[in-house]
VOKOL-327410 format. One record per residue (C-alpha): x, y, z. Coordinates in Angstrom, 1 decimal, always signed. Layout:
// residues N
      x      y      z
      X      Y      Z
...
//
This chain:
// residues 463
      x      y      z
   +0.9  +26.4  -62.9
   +0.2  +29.8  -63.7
   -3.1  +31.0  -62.8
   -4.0  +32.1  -66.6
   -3.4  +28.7  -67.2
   -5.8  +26.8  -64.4
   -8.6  +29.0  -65.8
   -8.5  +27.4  -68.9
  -10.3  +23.9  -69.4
   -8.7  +20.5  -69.5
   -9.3  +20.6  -73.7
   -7.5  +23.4  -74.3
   -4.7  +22.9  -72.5
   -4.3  +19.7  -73.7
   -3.9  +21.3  -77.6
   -1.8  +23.7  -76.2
   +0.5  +21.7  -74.7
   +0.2  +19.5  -78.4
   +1.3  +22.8  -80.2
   +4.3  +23.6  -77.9
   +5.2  +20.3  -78.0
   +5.0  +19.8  -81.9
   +6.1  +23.5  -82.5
   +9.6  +22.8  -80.2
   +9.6  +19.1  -82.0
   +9.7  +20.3  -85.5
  +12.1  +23.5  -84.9
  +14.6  +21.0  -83.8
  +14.3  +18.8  -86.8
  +14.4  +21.9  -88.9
  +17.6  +22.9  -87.2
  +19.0  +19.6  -88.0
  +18.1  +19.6  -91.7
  +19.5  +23.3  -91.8
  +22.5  +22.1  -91.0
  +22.7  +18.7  -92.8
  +21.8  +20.5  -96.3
  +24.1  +24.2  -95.4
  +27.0  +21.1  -94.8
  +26.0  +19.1  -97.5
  +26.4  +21.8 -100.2
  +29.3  +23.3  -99.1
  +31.3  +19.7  -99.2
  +30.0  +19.4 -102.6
  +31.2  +22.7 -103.6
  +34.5  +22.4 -102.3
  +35.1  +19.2 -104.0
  +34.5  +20.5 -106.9
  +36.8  +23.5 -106.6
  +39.1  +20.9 -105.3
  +38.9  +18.6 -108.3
  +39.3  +21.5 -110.8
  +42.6  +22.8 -108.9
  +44.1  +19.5 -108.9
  +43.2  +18.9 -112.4
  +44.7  +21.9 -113.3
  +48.0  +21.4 -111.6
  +48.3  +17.8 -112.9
  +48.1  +19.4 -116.3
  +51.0  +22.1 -116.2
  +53.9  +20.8 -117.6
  +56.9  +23.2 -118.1
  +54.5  +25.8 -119.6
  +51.4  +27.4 -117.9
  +48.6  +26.3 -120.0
  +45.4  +28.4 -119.7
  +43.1  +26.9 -117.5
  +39.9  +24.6 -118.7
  +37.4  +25.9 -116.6
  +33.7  +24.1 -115.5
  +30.3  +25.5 -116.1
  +30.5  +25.2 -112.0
  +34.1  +26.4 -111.1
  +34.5  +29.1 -113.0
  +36.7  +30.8 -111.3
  +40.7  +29.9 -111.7
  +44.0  +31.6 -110.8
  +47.7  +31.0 -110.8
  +49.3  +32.9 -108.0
  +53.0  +33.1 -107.6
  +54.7  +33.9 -104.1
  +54.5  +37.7 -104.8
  +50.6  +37.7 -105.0
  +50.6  +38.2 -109.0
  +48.0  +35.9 -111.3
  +49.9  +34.8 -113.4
  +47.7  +33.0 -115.2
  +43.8  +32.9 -114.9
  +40.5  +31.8 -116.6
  +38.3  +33.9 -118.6
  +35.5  +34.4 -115.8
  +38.6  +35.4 -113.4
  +40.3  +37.6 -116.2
  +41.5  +40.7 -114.4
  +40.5  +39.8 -111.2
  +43.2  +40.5 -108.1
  +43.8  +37.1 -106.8
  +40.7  +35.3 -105.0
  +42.4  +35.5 -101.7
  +45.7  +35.9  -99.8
  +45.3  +32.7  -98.0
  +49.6  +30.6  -98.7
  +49.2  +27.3  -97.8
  +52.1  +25.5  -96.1
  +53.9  +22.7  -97.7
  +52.5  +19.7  -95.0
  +49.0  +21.1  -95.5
  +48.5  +22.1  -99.2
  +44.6  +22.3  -99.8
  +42.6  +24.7  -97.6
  +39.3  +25.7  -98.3
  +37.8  +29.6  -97.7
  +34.8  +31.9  -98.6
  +35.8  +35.3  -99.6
  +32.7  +37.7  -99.5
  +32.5  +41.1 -101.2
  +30.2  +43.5 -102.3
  +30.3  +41.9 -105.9
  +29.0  +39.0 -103.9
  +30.7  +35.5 -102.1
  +33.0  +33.1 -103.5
  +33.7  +29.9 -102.8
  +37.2  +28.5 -103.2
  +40.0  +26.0 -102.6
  +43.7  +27.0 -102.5
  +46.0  +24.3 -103.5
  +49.8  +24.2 -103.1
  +51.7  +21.8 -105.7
  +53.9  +19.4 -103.7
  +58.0  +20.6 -103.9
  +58.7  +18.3 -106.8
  +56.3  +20.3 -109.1
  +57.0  +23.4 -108.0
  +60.9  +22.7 -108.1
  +60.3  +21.2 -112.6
  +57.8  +23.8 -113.6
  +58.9  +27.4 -111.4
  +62.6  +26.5 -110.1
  +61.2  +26.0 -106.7
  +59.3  +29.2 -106.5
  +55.9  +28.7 -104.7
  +52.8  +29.0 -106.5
  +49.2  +28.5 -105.0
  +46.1  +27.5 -108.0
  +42.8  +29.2 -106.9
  +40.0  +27.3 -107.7
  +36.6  +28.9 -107.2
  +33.3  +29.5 -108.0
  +30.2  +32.0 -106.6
  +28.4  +30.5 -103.5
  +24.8  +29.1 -104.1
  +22.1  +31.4 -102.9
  +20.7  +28.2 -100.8
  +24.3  +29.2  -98.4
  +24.0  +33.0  -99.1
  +20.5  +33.6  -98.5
  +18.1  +32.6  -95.7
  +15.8  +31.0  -98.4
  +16.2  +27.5  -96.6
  +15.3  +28.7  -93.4
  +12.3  +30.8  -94.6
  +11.6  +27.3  -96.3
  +12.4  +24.9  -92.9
   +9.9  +27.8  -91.1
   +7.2  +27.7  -93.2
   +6.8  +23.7  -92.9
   +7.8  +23.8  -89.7
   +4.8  +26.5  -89.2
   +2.1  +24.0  -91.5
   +3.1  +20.9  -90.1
   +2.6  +22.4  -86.2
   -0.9  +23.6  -87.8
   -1.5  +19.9  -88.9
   -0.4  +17.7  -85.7
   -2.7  +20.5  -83.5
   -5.7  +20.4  -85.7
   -5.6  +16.6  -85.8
   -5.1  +16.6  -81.9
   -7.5  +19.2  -81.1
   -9.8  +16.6  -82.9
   -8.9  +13.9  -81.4
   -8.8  +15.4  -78.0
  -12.6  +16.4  -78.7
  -13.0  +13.2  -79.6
  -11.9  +11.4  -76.6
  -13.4  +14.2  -73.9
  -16.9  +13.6  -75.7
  -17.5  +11.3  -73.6
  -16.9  +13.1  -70.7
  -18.8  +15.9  -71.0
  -22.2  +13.9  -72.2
  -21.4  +12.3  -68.4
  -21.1  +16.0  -67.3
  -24.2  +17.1  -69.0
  -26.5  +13.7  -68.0
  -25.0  +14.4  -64.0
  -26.1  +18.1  -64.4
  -29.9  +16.7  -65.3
  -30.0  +14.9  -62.0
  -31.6  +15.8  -59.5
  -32.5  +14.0  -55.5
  -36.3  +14.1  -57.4
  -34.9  +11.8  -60.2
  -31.9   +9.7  -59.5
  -32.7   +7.0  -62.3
  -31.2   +8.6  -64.9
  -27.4   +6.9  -65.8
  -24.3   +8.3  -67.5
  -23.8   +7.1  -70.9
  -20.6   +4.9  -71.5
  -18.2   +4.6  -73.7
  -17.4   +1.6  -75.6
  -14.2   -0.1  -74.4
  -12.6   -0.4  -71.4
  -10.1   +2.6  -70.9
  -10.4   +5.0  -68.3
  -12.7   +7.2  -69.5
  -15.5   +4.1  -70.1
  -14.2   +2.9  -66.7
  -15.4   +6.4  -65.1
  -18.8   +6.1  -66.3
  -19.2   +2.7  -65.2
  -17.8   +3.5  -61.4
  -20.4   +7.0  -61.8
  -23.3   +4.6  -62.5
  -22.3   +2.2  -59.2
  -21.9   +5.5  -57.2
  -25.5   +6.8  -58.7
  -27.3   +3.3  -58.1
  -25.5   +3.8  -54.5
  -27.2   +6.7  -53.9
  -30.3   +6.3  -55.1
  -30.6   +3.0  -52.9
  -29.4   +5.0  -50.1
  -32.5   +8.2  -50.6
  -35.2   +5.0  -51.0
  -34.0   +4.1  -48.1
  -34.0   +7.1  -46.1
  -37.1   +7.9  -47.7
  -38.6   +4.8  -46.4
  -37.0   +4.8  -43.0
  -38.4   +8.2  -42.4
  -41.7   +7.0  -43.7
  -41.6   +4.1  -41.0
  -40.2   +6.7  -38.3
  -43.1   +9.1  -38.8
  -45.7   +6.1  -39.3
  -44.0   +4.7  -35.7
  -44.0   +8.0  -34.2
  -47.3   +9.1  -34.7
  -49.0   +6.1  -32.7
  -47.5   +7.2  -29.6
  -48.1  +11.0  -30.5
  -51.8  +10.4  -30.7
  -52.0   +8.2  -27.8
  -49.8  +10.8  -25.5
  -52.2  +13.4  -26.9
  -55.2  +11.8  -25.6
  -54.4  +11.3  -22.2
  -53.2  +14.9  -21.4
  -56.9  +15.9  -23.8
  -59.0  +13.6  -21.5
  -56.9  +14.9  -18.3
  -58.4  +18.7  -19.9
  -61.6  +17.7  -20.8
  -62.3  +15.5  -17.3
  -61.2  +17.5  -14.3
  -62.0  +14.5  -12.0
  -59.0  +13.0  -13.4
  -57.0  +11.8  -11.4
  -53.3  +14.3  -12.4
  -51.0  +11.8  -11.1
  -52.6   +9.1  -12.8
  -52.8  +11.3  -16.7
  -48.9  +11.6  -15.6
  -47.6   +8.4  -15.5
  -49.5   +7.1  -18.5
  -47.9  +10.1  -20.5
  -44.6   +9.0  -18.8
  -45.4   +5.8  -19.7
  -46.0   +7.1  -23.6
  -42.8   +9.5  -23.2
  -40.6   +6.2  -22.5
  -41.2   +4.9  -26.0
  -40.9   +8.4  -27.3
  -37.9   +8.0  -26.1
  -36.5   +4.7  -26.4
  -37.7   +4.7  -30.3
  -35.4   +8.1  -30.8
  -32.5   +6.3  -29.3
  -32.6   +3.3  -31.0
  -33.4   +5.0  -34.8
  -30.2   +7.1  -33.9
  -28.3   +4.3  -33.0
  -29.3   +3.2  -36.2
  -28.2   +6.1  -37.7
  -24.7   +6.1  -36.2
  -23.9   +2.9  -36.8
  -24.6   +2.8  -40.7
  -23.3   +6.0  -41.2
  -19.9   +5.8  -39.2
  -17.5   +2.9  -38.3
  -17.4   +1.3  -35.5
  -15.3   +3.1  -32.6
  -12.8   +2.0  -29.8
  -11.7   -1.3  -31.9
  -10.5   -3.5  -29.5
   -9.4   -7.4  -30.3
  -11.0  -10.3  -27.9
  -12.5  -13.4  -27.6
  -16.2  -13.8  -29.1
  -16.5  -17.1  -27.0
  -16.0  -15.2  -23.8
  -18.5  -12.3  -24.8
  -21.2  -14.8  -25.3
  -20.6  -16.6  -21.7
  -21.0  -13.1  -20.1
  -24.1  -12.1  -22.0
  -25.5  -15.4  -21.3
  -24.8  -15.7  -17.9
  -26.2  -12.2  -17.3
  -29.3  -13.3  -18.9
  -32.3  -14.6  -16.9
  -34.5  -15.9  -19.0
  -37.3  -18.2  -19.1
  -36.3  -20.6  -20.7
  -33.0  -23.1  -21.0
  -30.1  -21.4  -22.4
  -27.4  -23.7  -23.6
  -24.2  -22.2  -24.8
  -21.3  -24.1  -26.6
  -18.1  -22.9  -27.7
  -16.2  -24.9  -29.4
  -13.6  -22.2  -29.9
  -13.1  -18.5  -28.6
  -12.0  -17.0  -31.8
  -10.3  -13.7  -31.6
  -11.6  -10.5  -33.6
  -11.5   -7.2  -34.0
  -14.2   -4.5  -33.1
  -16.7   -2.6  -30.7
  -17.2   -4.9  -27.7
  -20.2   -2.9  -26.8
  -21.9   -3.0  -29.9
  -21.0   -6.6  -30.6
  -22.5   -7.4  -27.4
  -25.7   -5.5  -28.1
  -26.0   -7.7  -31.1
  -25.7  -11.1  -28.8
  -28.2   -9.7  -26.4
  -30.7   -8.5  -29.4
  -30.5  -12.3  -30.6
  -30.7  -14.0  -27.2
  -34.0  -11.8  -26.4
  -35.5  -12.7  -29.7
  -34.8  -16.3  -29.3
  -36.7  -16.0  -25.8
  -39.2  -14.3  -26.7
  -39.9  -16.8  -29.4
  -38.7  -20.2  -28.0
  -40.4  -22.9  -26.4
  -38.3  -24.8  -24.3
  -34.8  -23.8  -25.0
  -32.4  -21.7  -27.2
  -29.1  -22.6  -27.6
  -26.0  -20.6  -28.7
  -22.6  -22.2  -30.4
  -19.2  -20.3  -30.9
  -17.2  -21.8  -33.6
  -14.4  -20.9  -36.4
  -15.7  -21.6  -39.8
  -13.6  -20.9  -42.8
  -11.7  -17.7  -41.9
  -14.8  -16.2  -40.2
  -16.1  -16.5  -36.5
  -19.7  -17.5  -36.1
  -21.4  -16.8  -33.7
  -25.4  -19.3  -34.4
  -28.4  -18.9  -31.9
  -30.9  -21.6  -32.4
  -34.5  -21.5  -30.9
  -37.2  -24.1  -30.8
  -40.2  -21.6  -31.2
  -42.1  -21.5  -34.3
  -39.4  -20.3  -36.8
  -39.7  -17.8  -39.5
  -40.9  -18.5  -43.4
  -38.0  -17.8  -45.9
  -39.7  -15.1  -47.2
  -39.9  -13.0  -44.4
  -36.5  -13.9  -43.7
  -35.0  -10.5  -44.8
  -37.6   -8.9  -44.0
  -37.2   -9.1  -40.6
  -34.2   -6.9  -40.9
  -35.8   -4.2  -41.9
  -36.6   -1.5  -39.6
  -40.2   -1.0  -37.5
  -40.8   -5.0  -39.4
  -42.6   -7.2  -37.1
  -44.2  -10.2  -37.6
  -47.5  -11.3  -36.0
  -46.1  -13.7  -33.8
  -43.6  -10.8  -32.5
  -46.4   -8.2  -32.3
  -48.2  -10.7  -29.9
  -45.2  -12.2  -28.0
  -43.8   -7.9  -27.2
  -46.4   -5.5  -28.1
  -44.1   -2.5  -26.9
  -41.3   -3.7  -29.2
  -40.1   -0.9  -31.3
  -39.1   -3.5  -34.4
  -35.5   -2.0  -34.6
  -33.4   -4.4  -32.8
  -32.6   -6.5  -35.8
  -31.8   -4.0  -38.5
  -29.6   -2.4  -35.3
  -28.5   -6.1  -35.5
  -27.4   -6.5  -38.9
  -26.0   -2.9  -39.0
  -23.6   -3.7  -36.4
  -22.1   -6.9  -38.4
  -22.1   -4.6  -41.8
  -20.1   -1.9  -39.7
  -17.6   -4.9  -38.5
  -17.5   -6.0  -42.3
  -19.7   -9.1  -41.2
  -23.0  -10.3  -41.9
  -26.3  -11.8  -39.9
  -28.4  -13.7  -41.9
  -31.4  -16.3  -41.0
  -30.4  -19.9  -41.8
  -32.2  -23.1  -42.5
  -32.7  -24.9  -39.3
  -34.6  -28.5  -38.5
  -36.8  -26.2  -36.2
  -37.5  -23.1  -35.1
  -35.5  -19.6  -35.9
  -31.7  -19.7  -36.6
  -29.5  -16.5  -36.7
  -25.9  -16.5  -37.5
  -23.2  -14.3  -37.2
  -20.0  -13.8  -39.4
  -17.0  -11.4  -38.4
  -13.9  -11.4  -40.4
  -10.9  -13.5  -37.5
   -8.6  -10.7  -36.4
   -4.9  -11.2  -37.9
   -1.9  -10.5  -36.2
   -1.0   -6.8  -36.4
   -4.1   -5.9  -38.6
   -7.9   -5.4  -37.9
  -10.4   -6.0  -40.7
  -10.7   -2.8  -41.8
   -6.9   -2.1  -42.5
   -6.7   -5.9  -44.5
  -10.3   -4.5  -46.1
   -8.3   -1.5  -47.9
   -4.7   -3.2  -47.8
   -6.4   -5.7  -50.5
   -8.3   -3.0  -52.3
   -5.0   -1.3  -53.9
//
């Protein structure tokens, strides 16, 4: 596309293109209704001229009889083999002969157009068979000229000026009413450009207008609002994750700032001692970064090194490495096979094994099972559970209940939400179910299919 072009908007080359389109369009109809009427008359003219020479012949007897000419064919003339007129109509009175043109015998009606500068005439030459010419001249050939003066619709251009002009309004027409209606239709679109202008990160409520109906435009207003409600859940969330990250961060601050103030303030401090209680602050500095970037990584990027194995023997291994304080039971019923991060899937199992110790009583126990095209993966503890309206609530980041606060005061409230980002990353989902007693977590991963890992069927099914 030239470049003149791509600088102009989407509207106006859209009429454009509707004017070409129409202009070519309607110069081809007008070439074909040139040519029907130019053909039309000219038949009709030269069927008269040929009715009035045959009429003529079929009235000479022995004599030449003056010719009875029509207010159309005027033009009449008698022409023996040497080119004389030898008998003619008033309107062709002194006239040479209208053309020079002999038929032959096998083809004895031809029809010309002699042009001079008196003007252009229109005629047919007609040869009388043998018989005639043999009873009226002795066999000498004769030729009847029957003509009249060509219409000014063949002689002029006044049809084409004609076919232009409406050619010219009705291209004027088709582009006014599609320049309307192409206004019309991109309305839509630029209120949606205009609203999207007015928002701003300080104000993502406001919505795109849409369209009635379901076409495409009302179709990309409806997917612009999903994408905007997207995004402004995602900012309230990062705003309230980096309200909990600074609320988190600035307890240890303060306390890691009072030790090294007291170590200034009291020189009988013992240095070593101010050192390892700031190590000791440093530590959860640090191990509060790591997981809120972990948590960072995995909801912002999918889940690397994809590998397909057995969720029944990831669970032995974590469980056998535990060593906890209480029974651990594990039962798999099945070692279902998917796809994903072993790493991360294995940080999840060890995040829900340590919350189910820290909260249990006497045992937790862990089951592997297939369960209608998923694997599930349920840890079960017998501690004191957790009421179903703090059930999603535990996901959230820096959340902790009362009874976790007690049970791991140094916790940094992230495992969970590092949890359930995991299973979200592996198109899965970790949810708190009812149990009889105590705390129940489960986790669902898509079973990997031969040849295909969840992702691939994710979008394979999405086109």
């Amino acid at each position: 596309m030239p470049l003149r072009l791509r600088r102009l908007s989407v509207q106006t080359r859209l009429i454009l293109a509707t004017a070409v389109l129409s202009l070519l369009g309607f110069t081809g109809v007008a070439a074909v209704v040139d040519l029907l009427v130019r053909g039309r008359v000219e038949q009709e003219v030269f069927e008269s001229t040929q009715r009035a020479a045959t009429e003529w012949i079929g009235s000479m007897g022995t004599a030449d009889p003056p010719p009875v000419a029509t207010s159309d064919v005027n033009l009449l003339q008698l022409v023996n083999v040497s080119g004389q007129v030898v008998v003619s109509s008033r309107a062709a009175a002194g006239r040479p002969a209208l053309s020079d043109m002999w038929p032959a015998s096998d083809d004895r009606i031809q029809h010309g157009t002699r042009c001079t500068a008196a003007g252009c005439v229109m005629f047919t030459a007609t040869r009388p068979s043998p018989q005639e010419e043999e009873l009226m001249w002795g066999g000498e050939s004769h030729v009847v000229y029957a003509g009249m003066a060509q219409p000014p619709i063949l002689g002029t251009h006044r049809l084409e000026w004609s076919l232009a002009a409406g050619v010219l309004a009705a291209t004027a027409l088709v582009t006014c009413l599609a320049a309307f209606l192409i206004r019309r239709t991109l309305r839509p679109v630029e209120e949606m450009r205009s609203r999207i202008a007015e928002i701003t990160v300080t104000d993502l409520g406001l919505r795109v207008p849409p369209p009635p109906g379901r076409d495409a435009i009302a179709m990309l207003a409806h997917t612009a609002n999903l994408t905007l409600s997207r995004l402004e859940a995602a900012v309230e969330h990062q705003r309230h994750f980096s309200s909990m990250v600074s609320h988190e961060l600035r307890t240890p601050l303060t306390g890691l700032r009072a030790q090294l103030e007291e170590a200034l303030m009291y020189p009988d401090t013992d240095p070593r001692t101010a050192i390892r209680d700031a190590l000791t602050s440093v530590e959860r500095f640090q191990m509060i970064i790591d997981e809120m970037l972990m948590l960072a990584r995995v909801r912002t990027t999918s889940p690397h090194r994809r590998e397909r194995f057995g969720l029944g023997a990831l669970v032995r291994e974590e469980a056998t490495s535990r060593k906890a304080g209480v029974l651990l039971r594990v039962r798999v019923h099945d070692d279902p096979q998917v796809y994903g991060n072993r790493v991360q899937l294995a940080e999840v199992v060890t995040n829900l094994l340590v919350n189910a110790e820290r909260h249990a009583r006497t045992f937790v126990e862990v089951s592997v099972e297939r369960s209608g095209g998923h694997a599930v993966i349920a840890v079960f503890d017998d501690g004191g559970g957790i009421a179903p309206e703090d059930r999603e609530r535990v996901f959230e980041p820096f959340v902790r209940l009362a009874d976790g606060r007690q049970r791991d005061p140094a916790g940094s409230g992230l495992g969970l939400a590092i949890s359930r980002a995991i299973a979200q990353a592996h198109q899965g989902s970790l949810t708190v179910e009812d149990s009889p007693r105590g705390a129940r977590f489960v986790l669902r991963l898509p079973l990997a299919e031969d040849g295909h890992h969840p992702a691939e069927v994710t979008r394979a099914r999405s086109r």
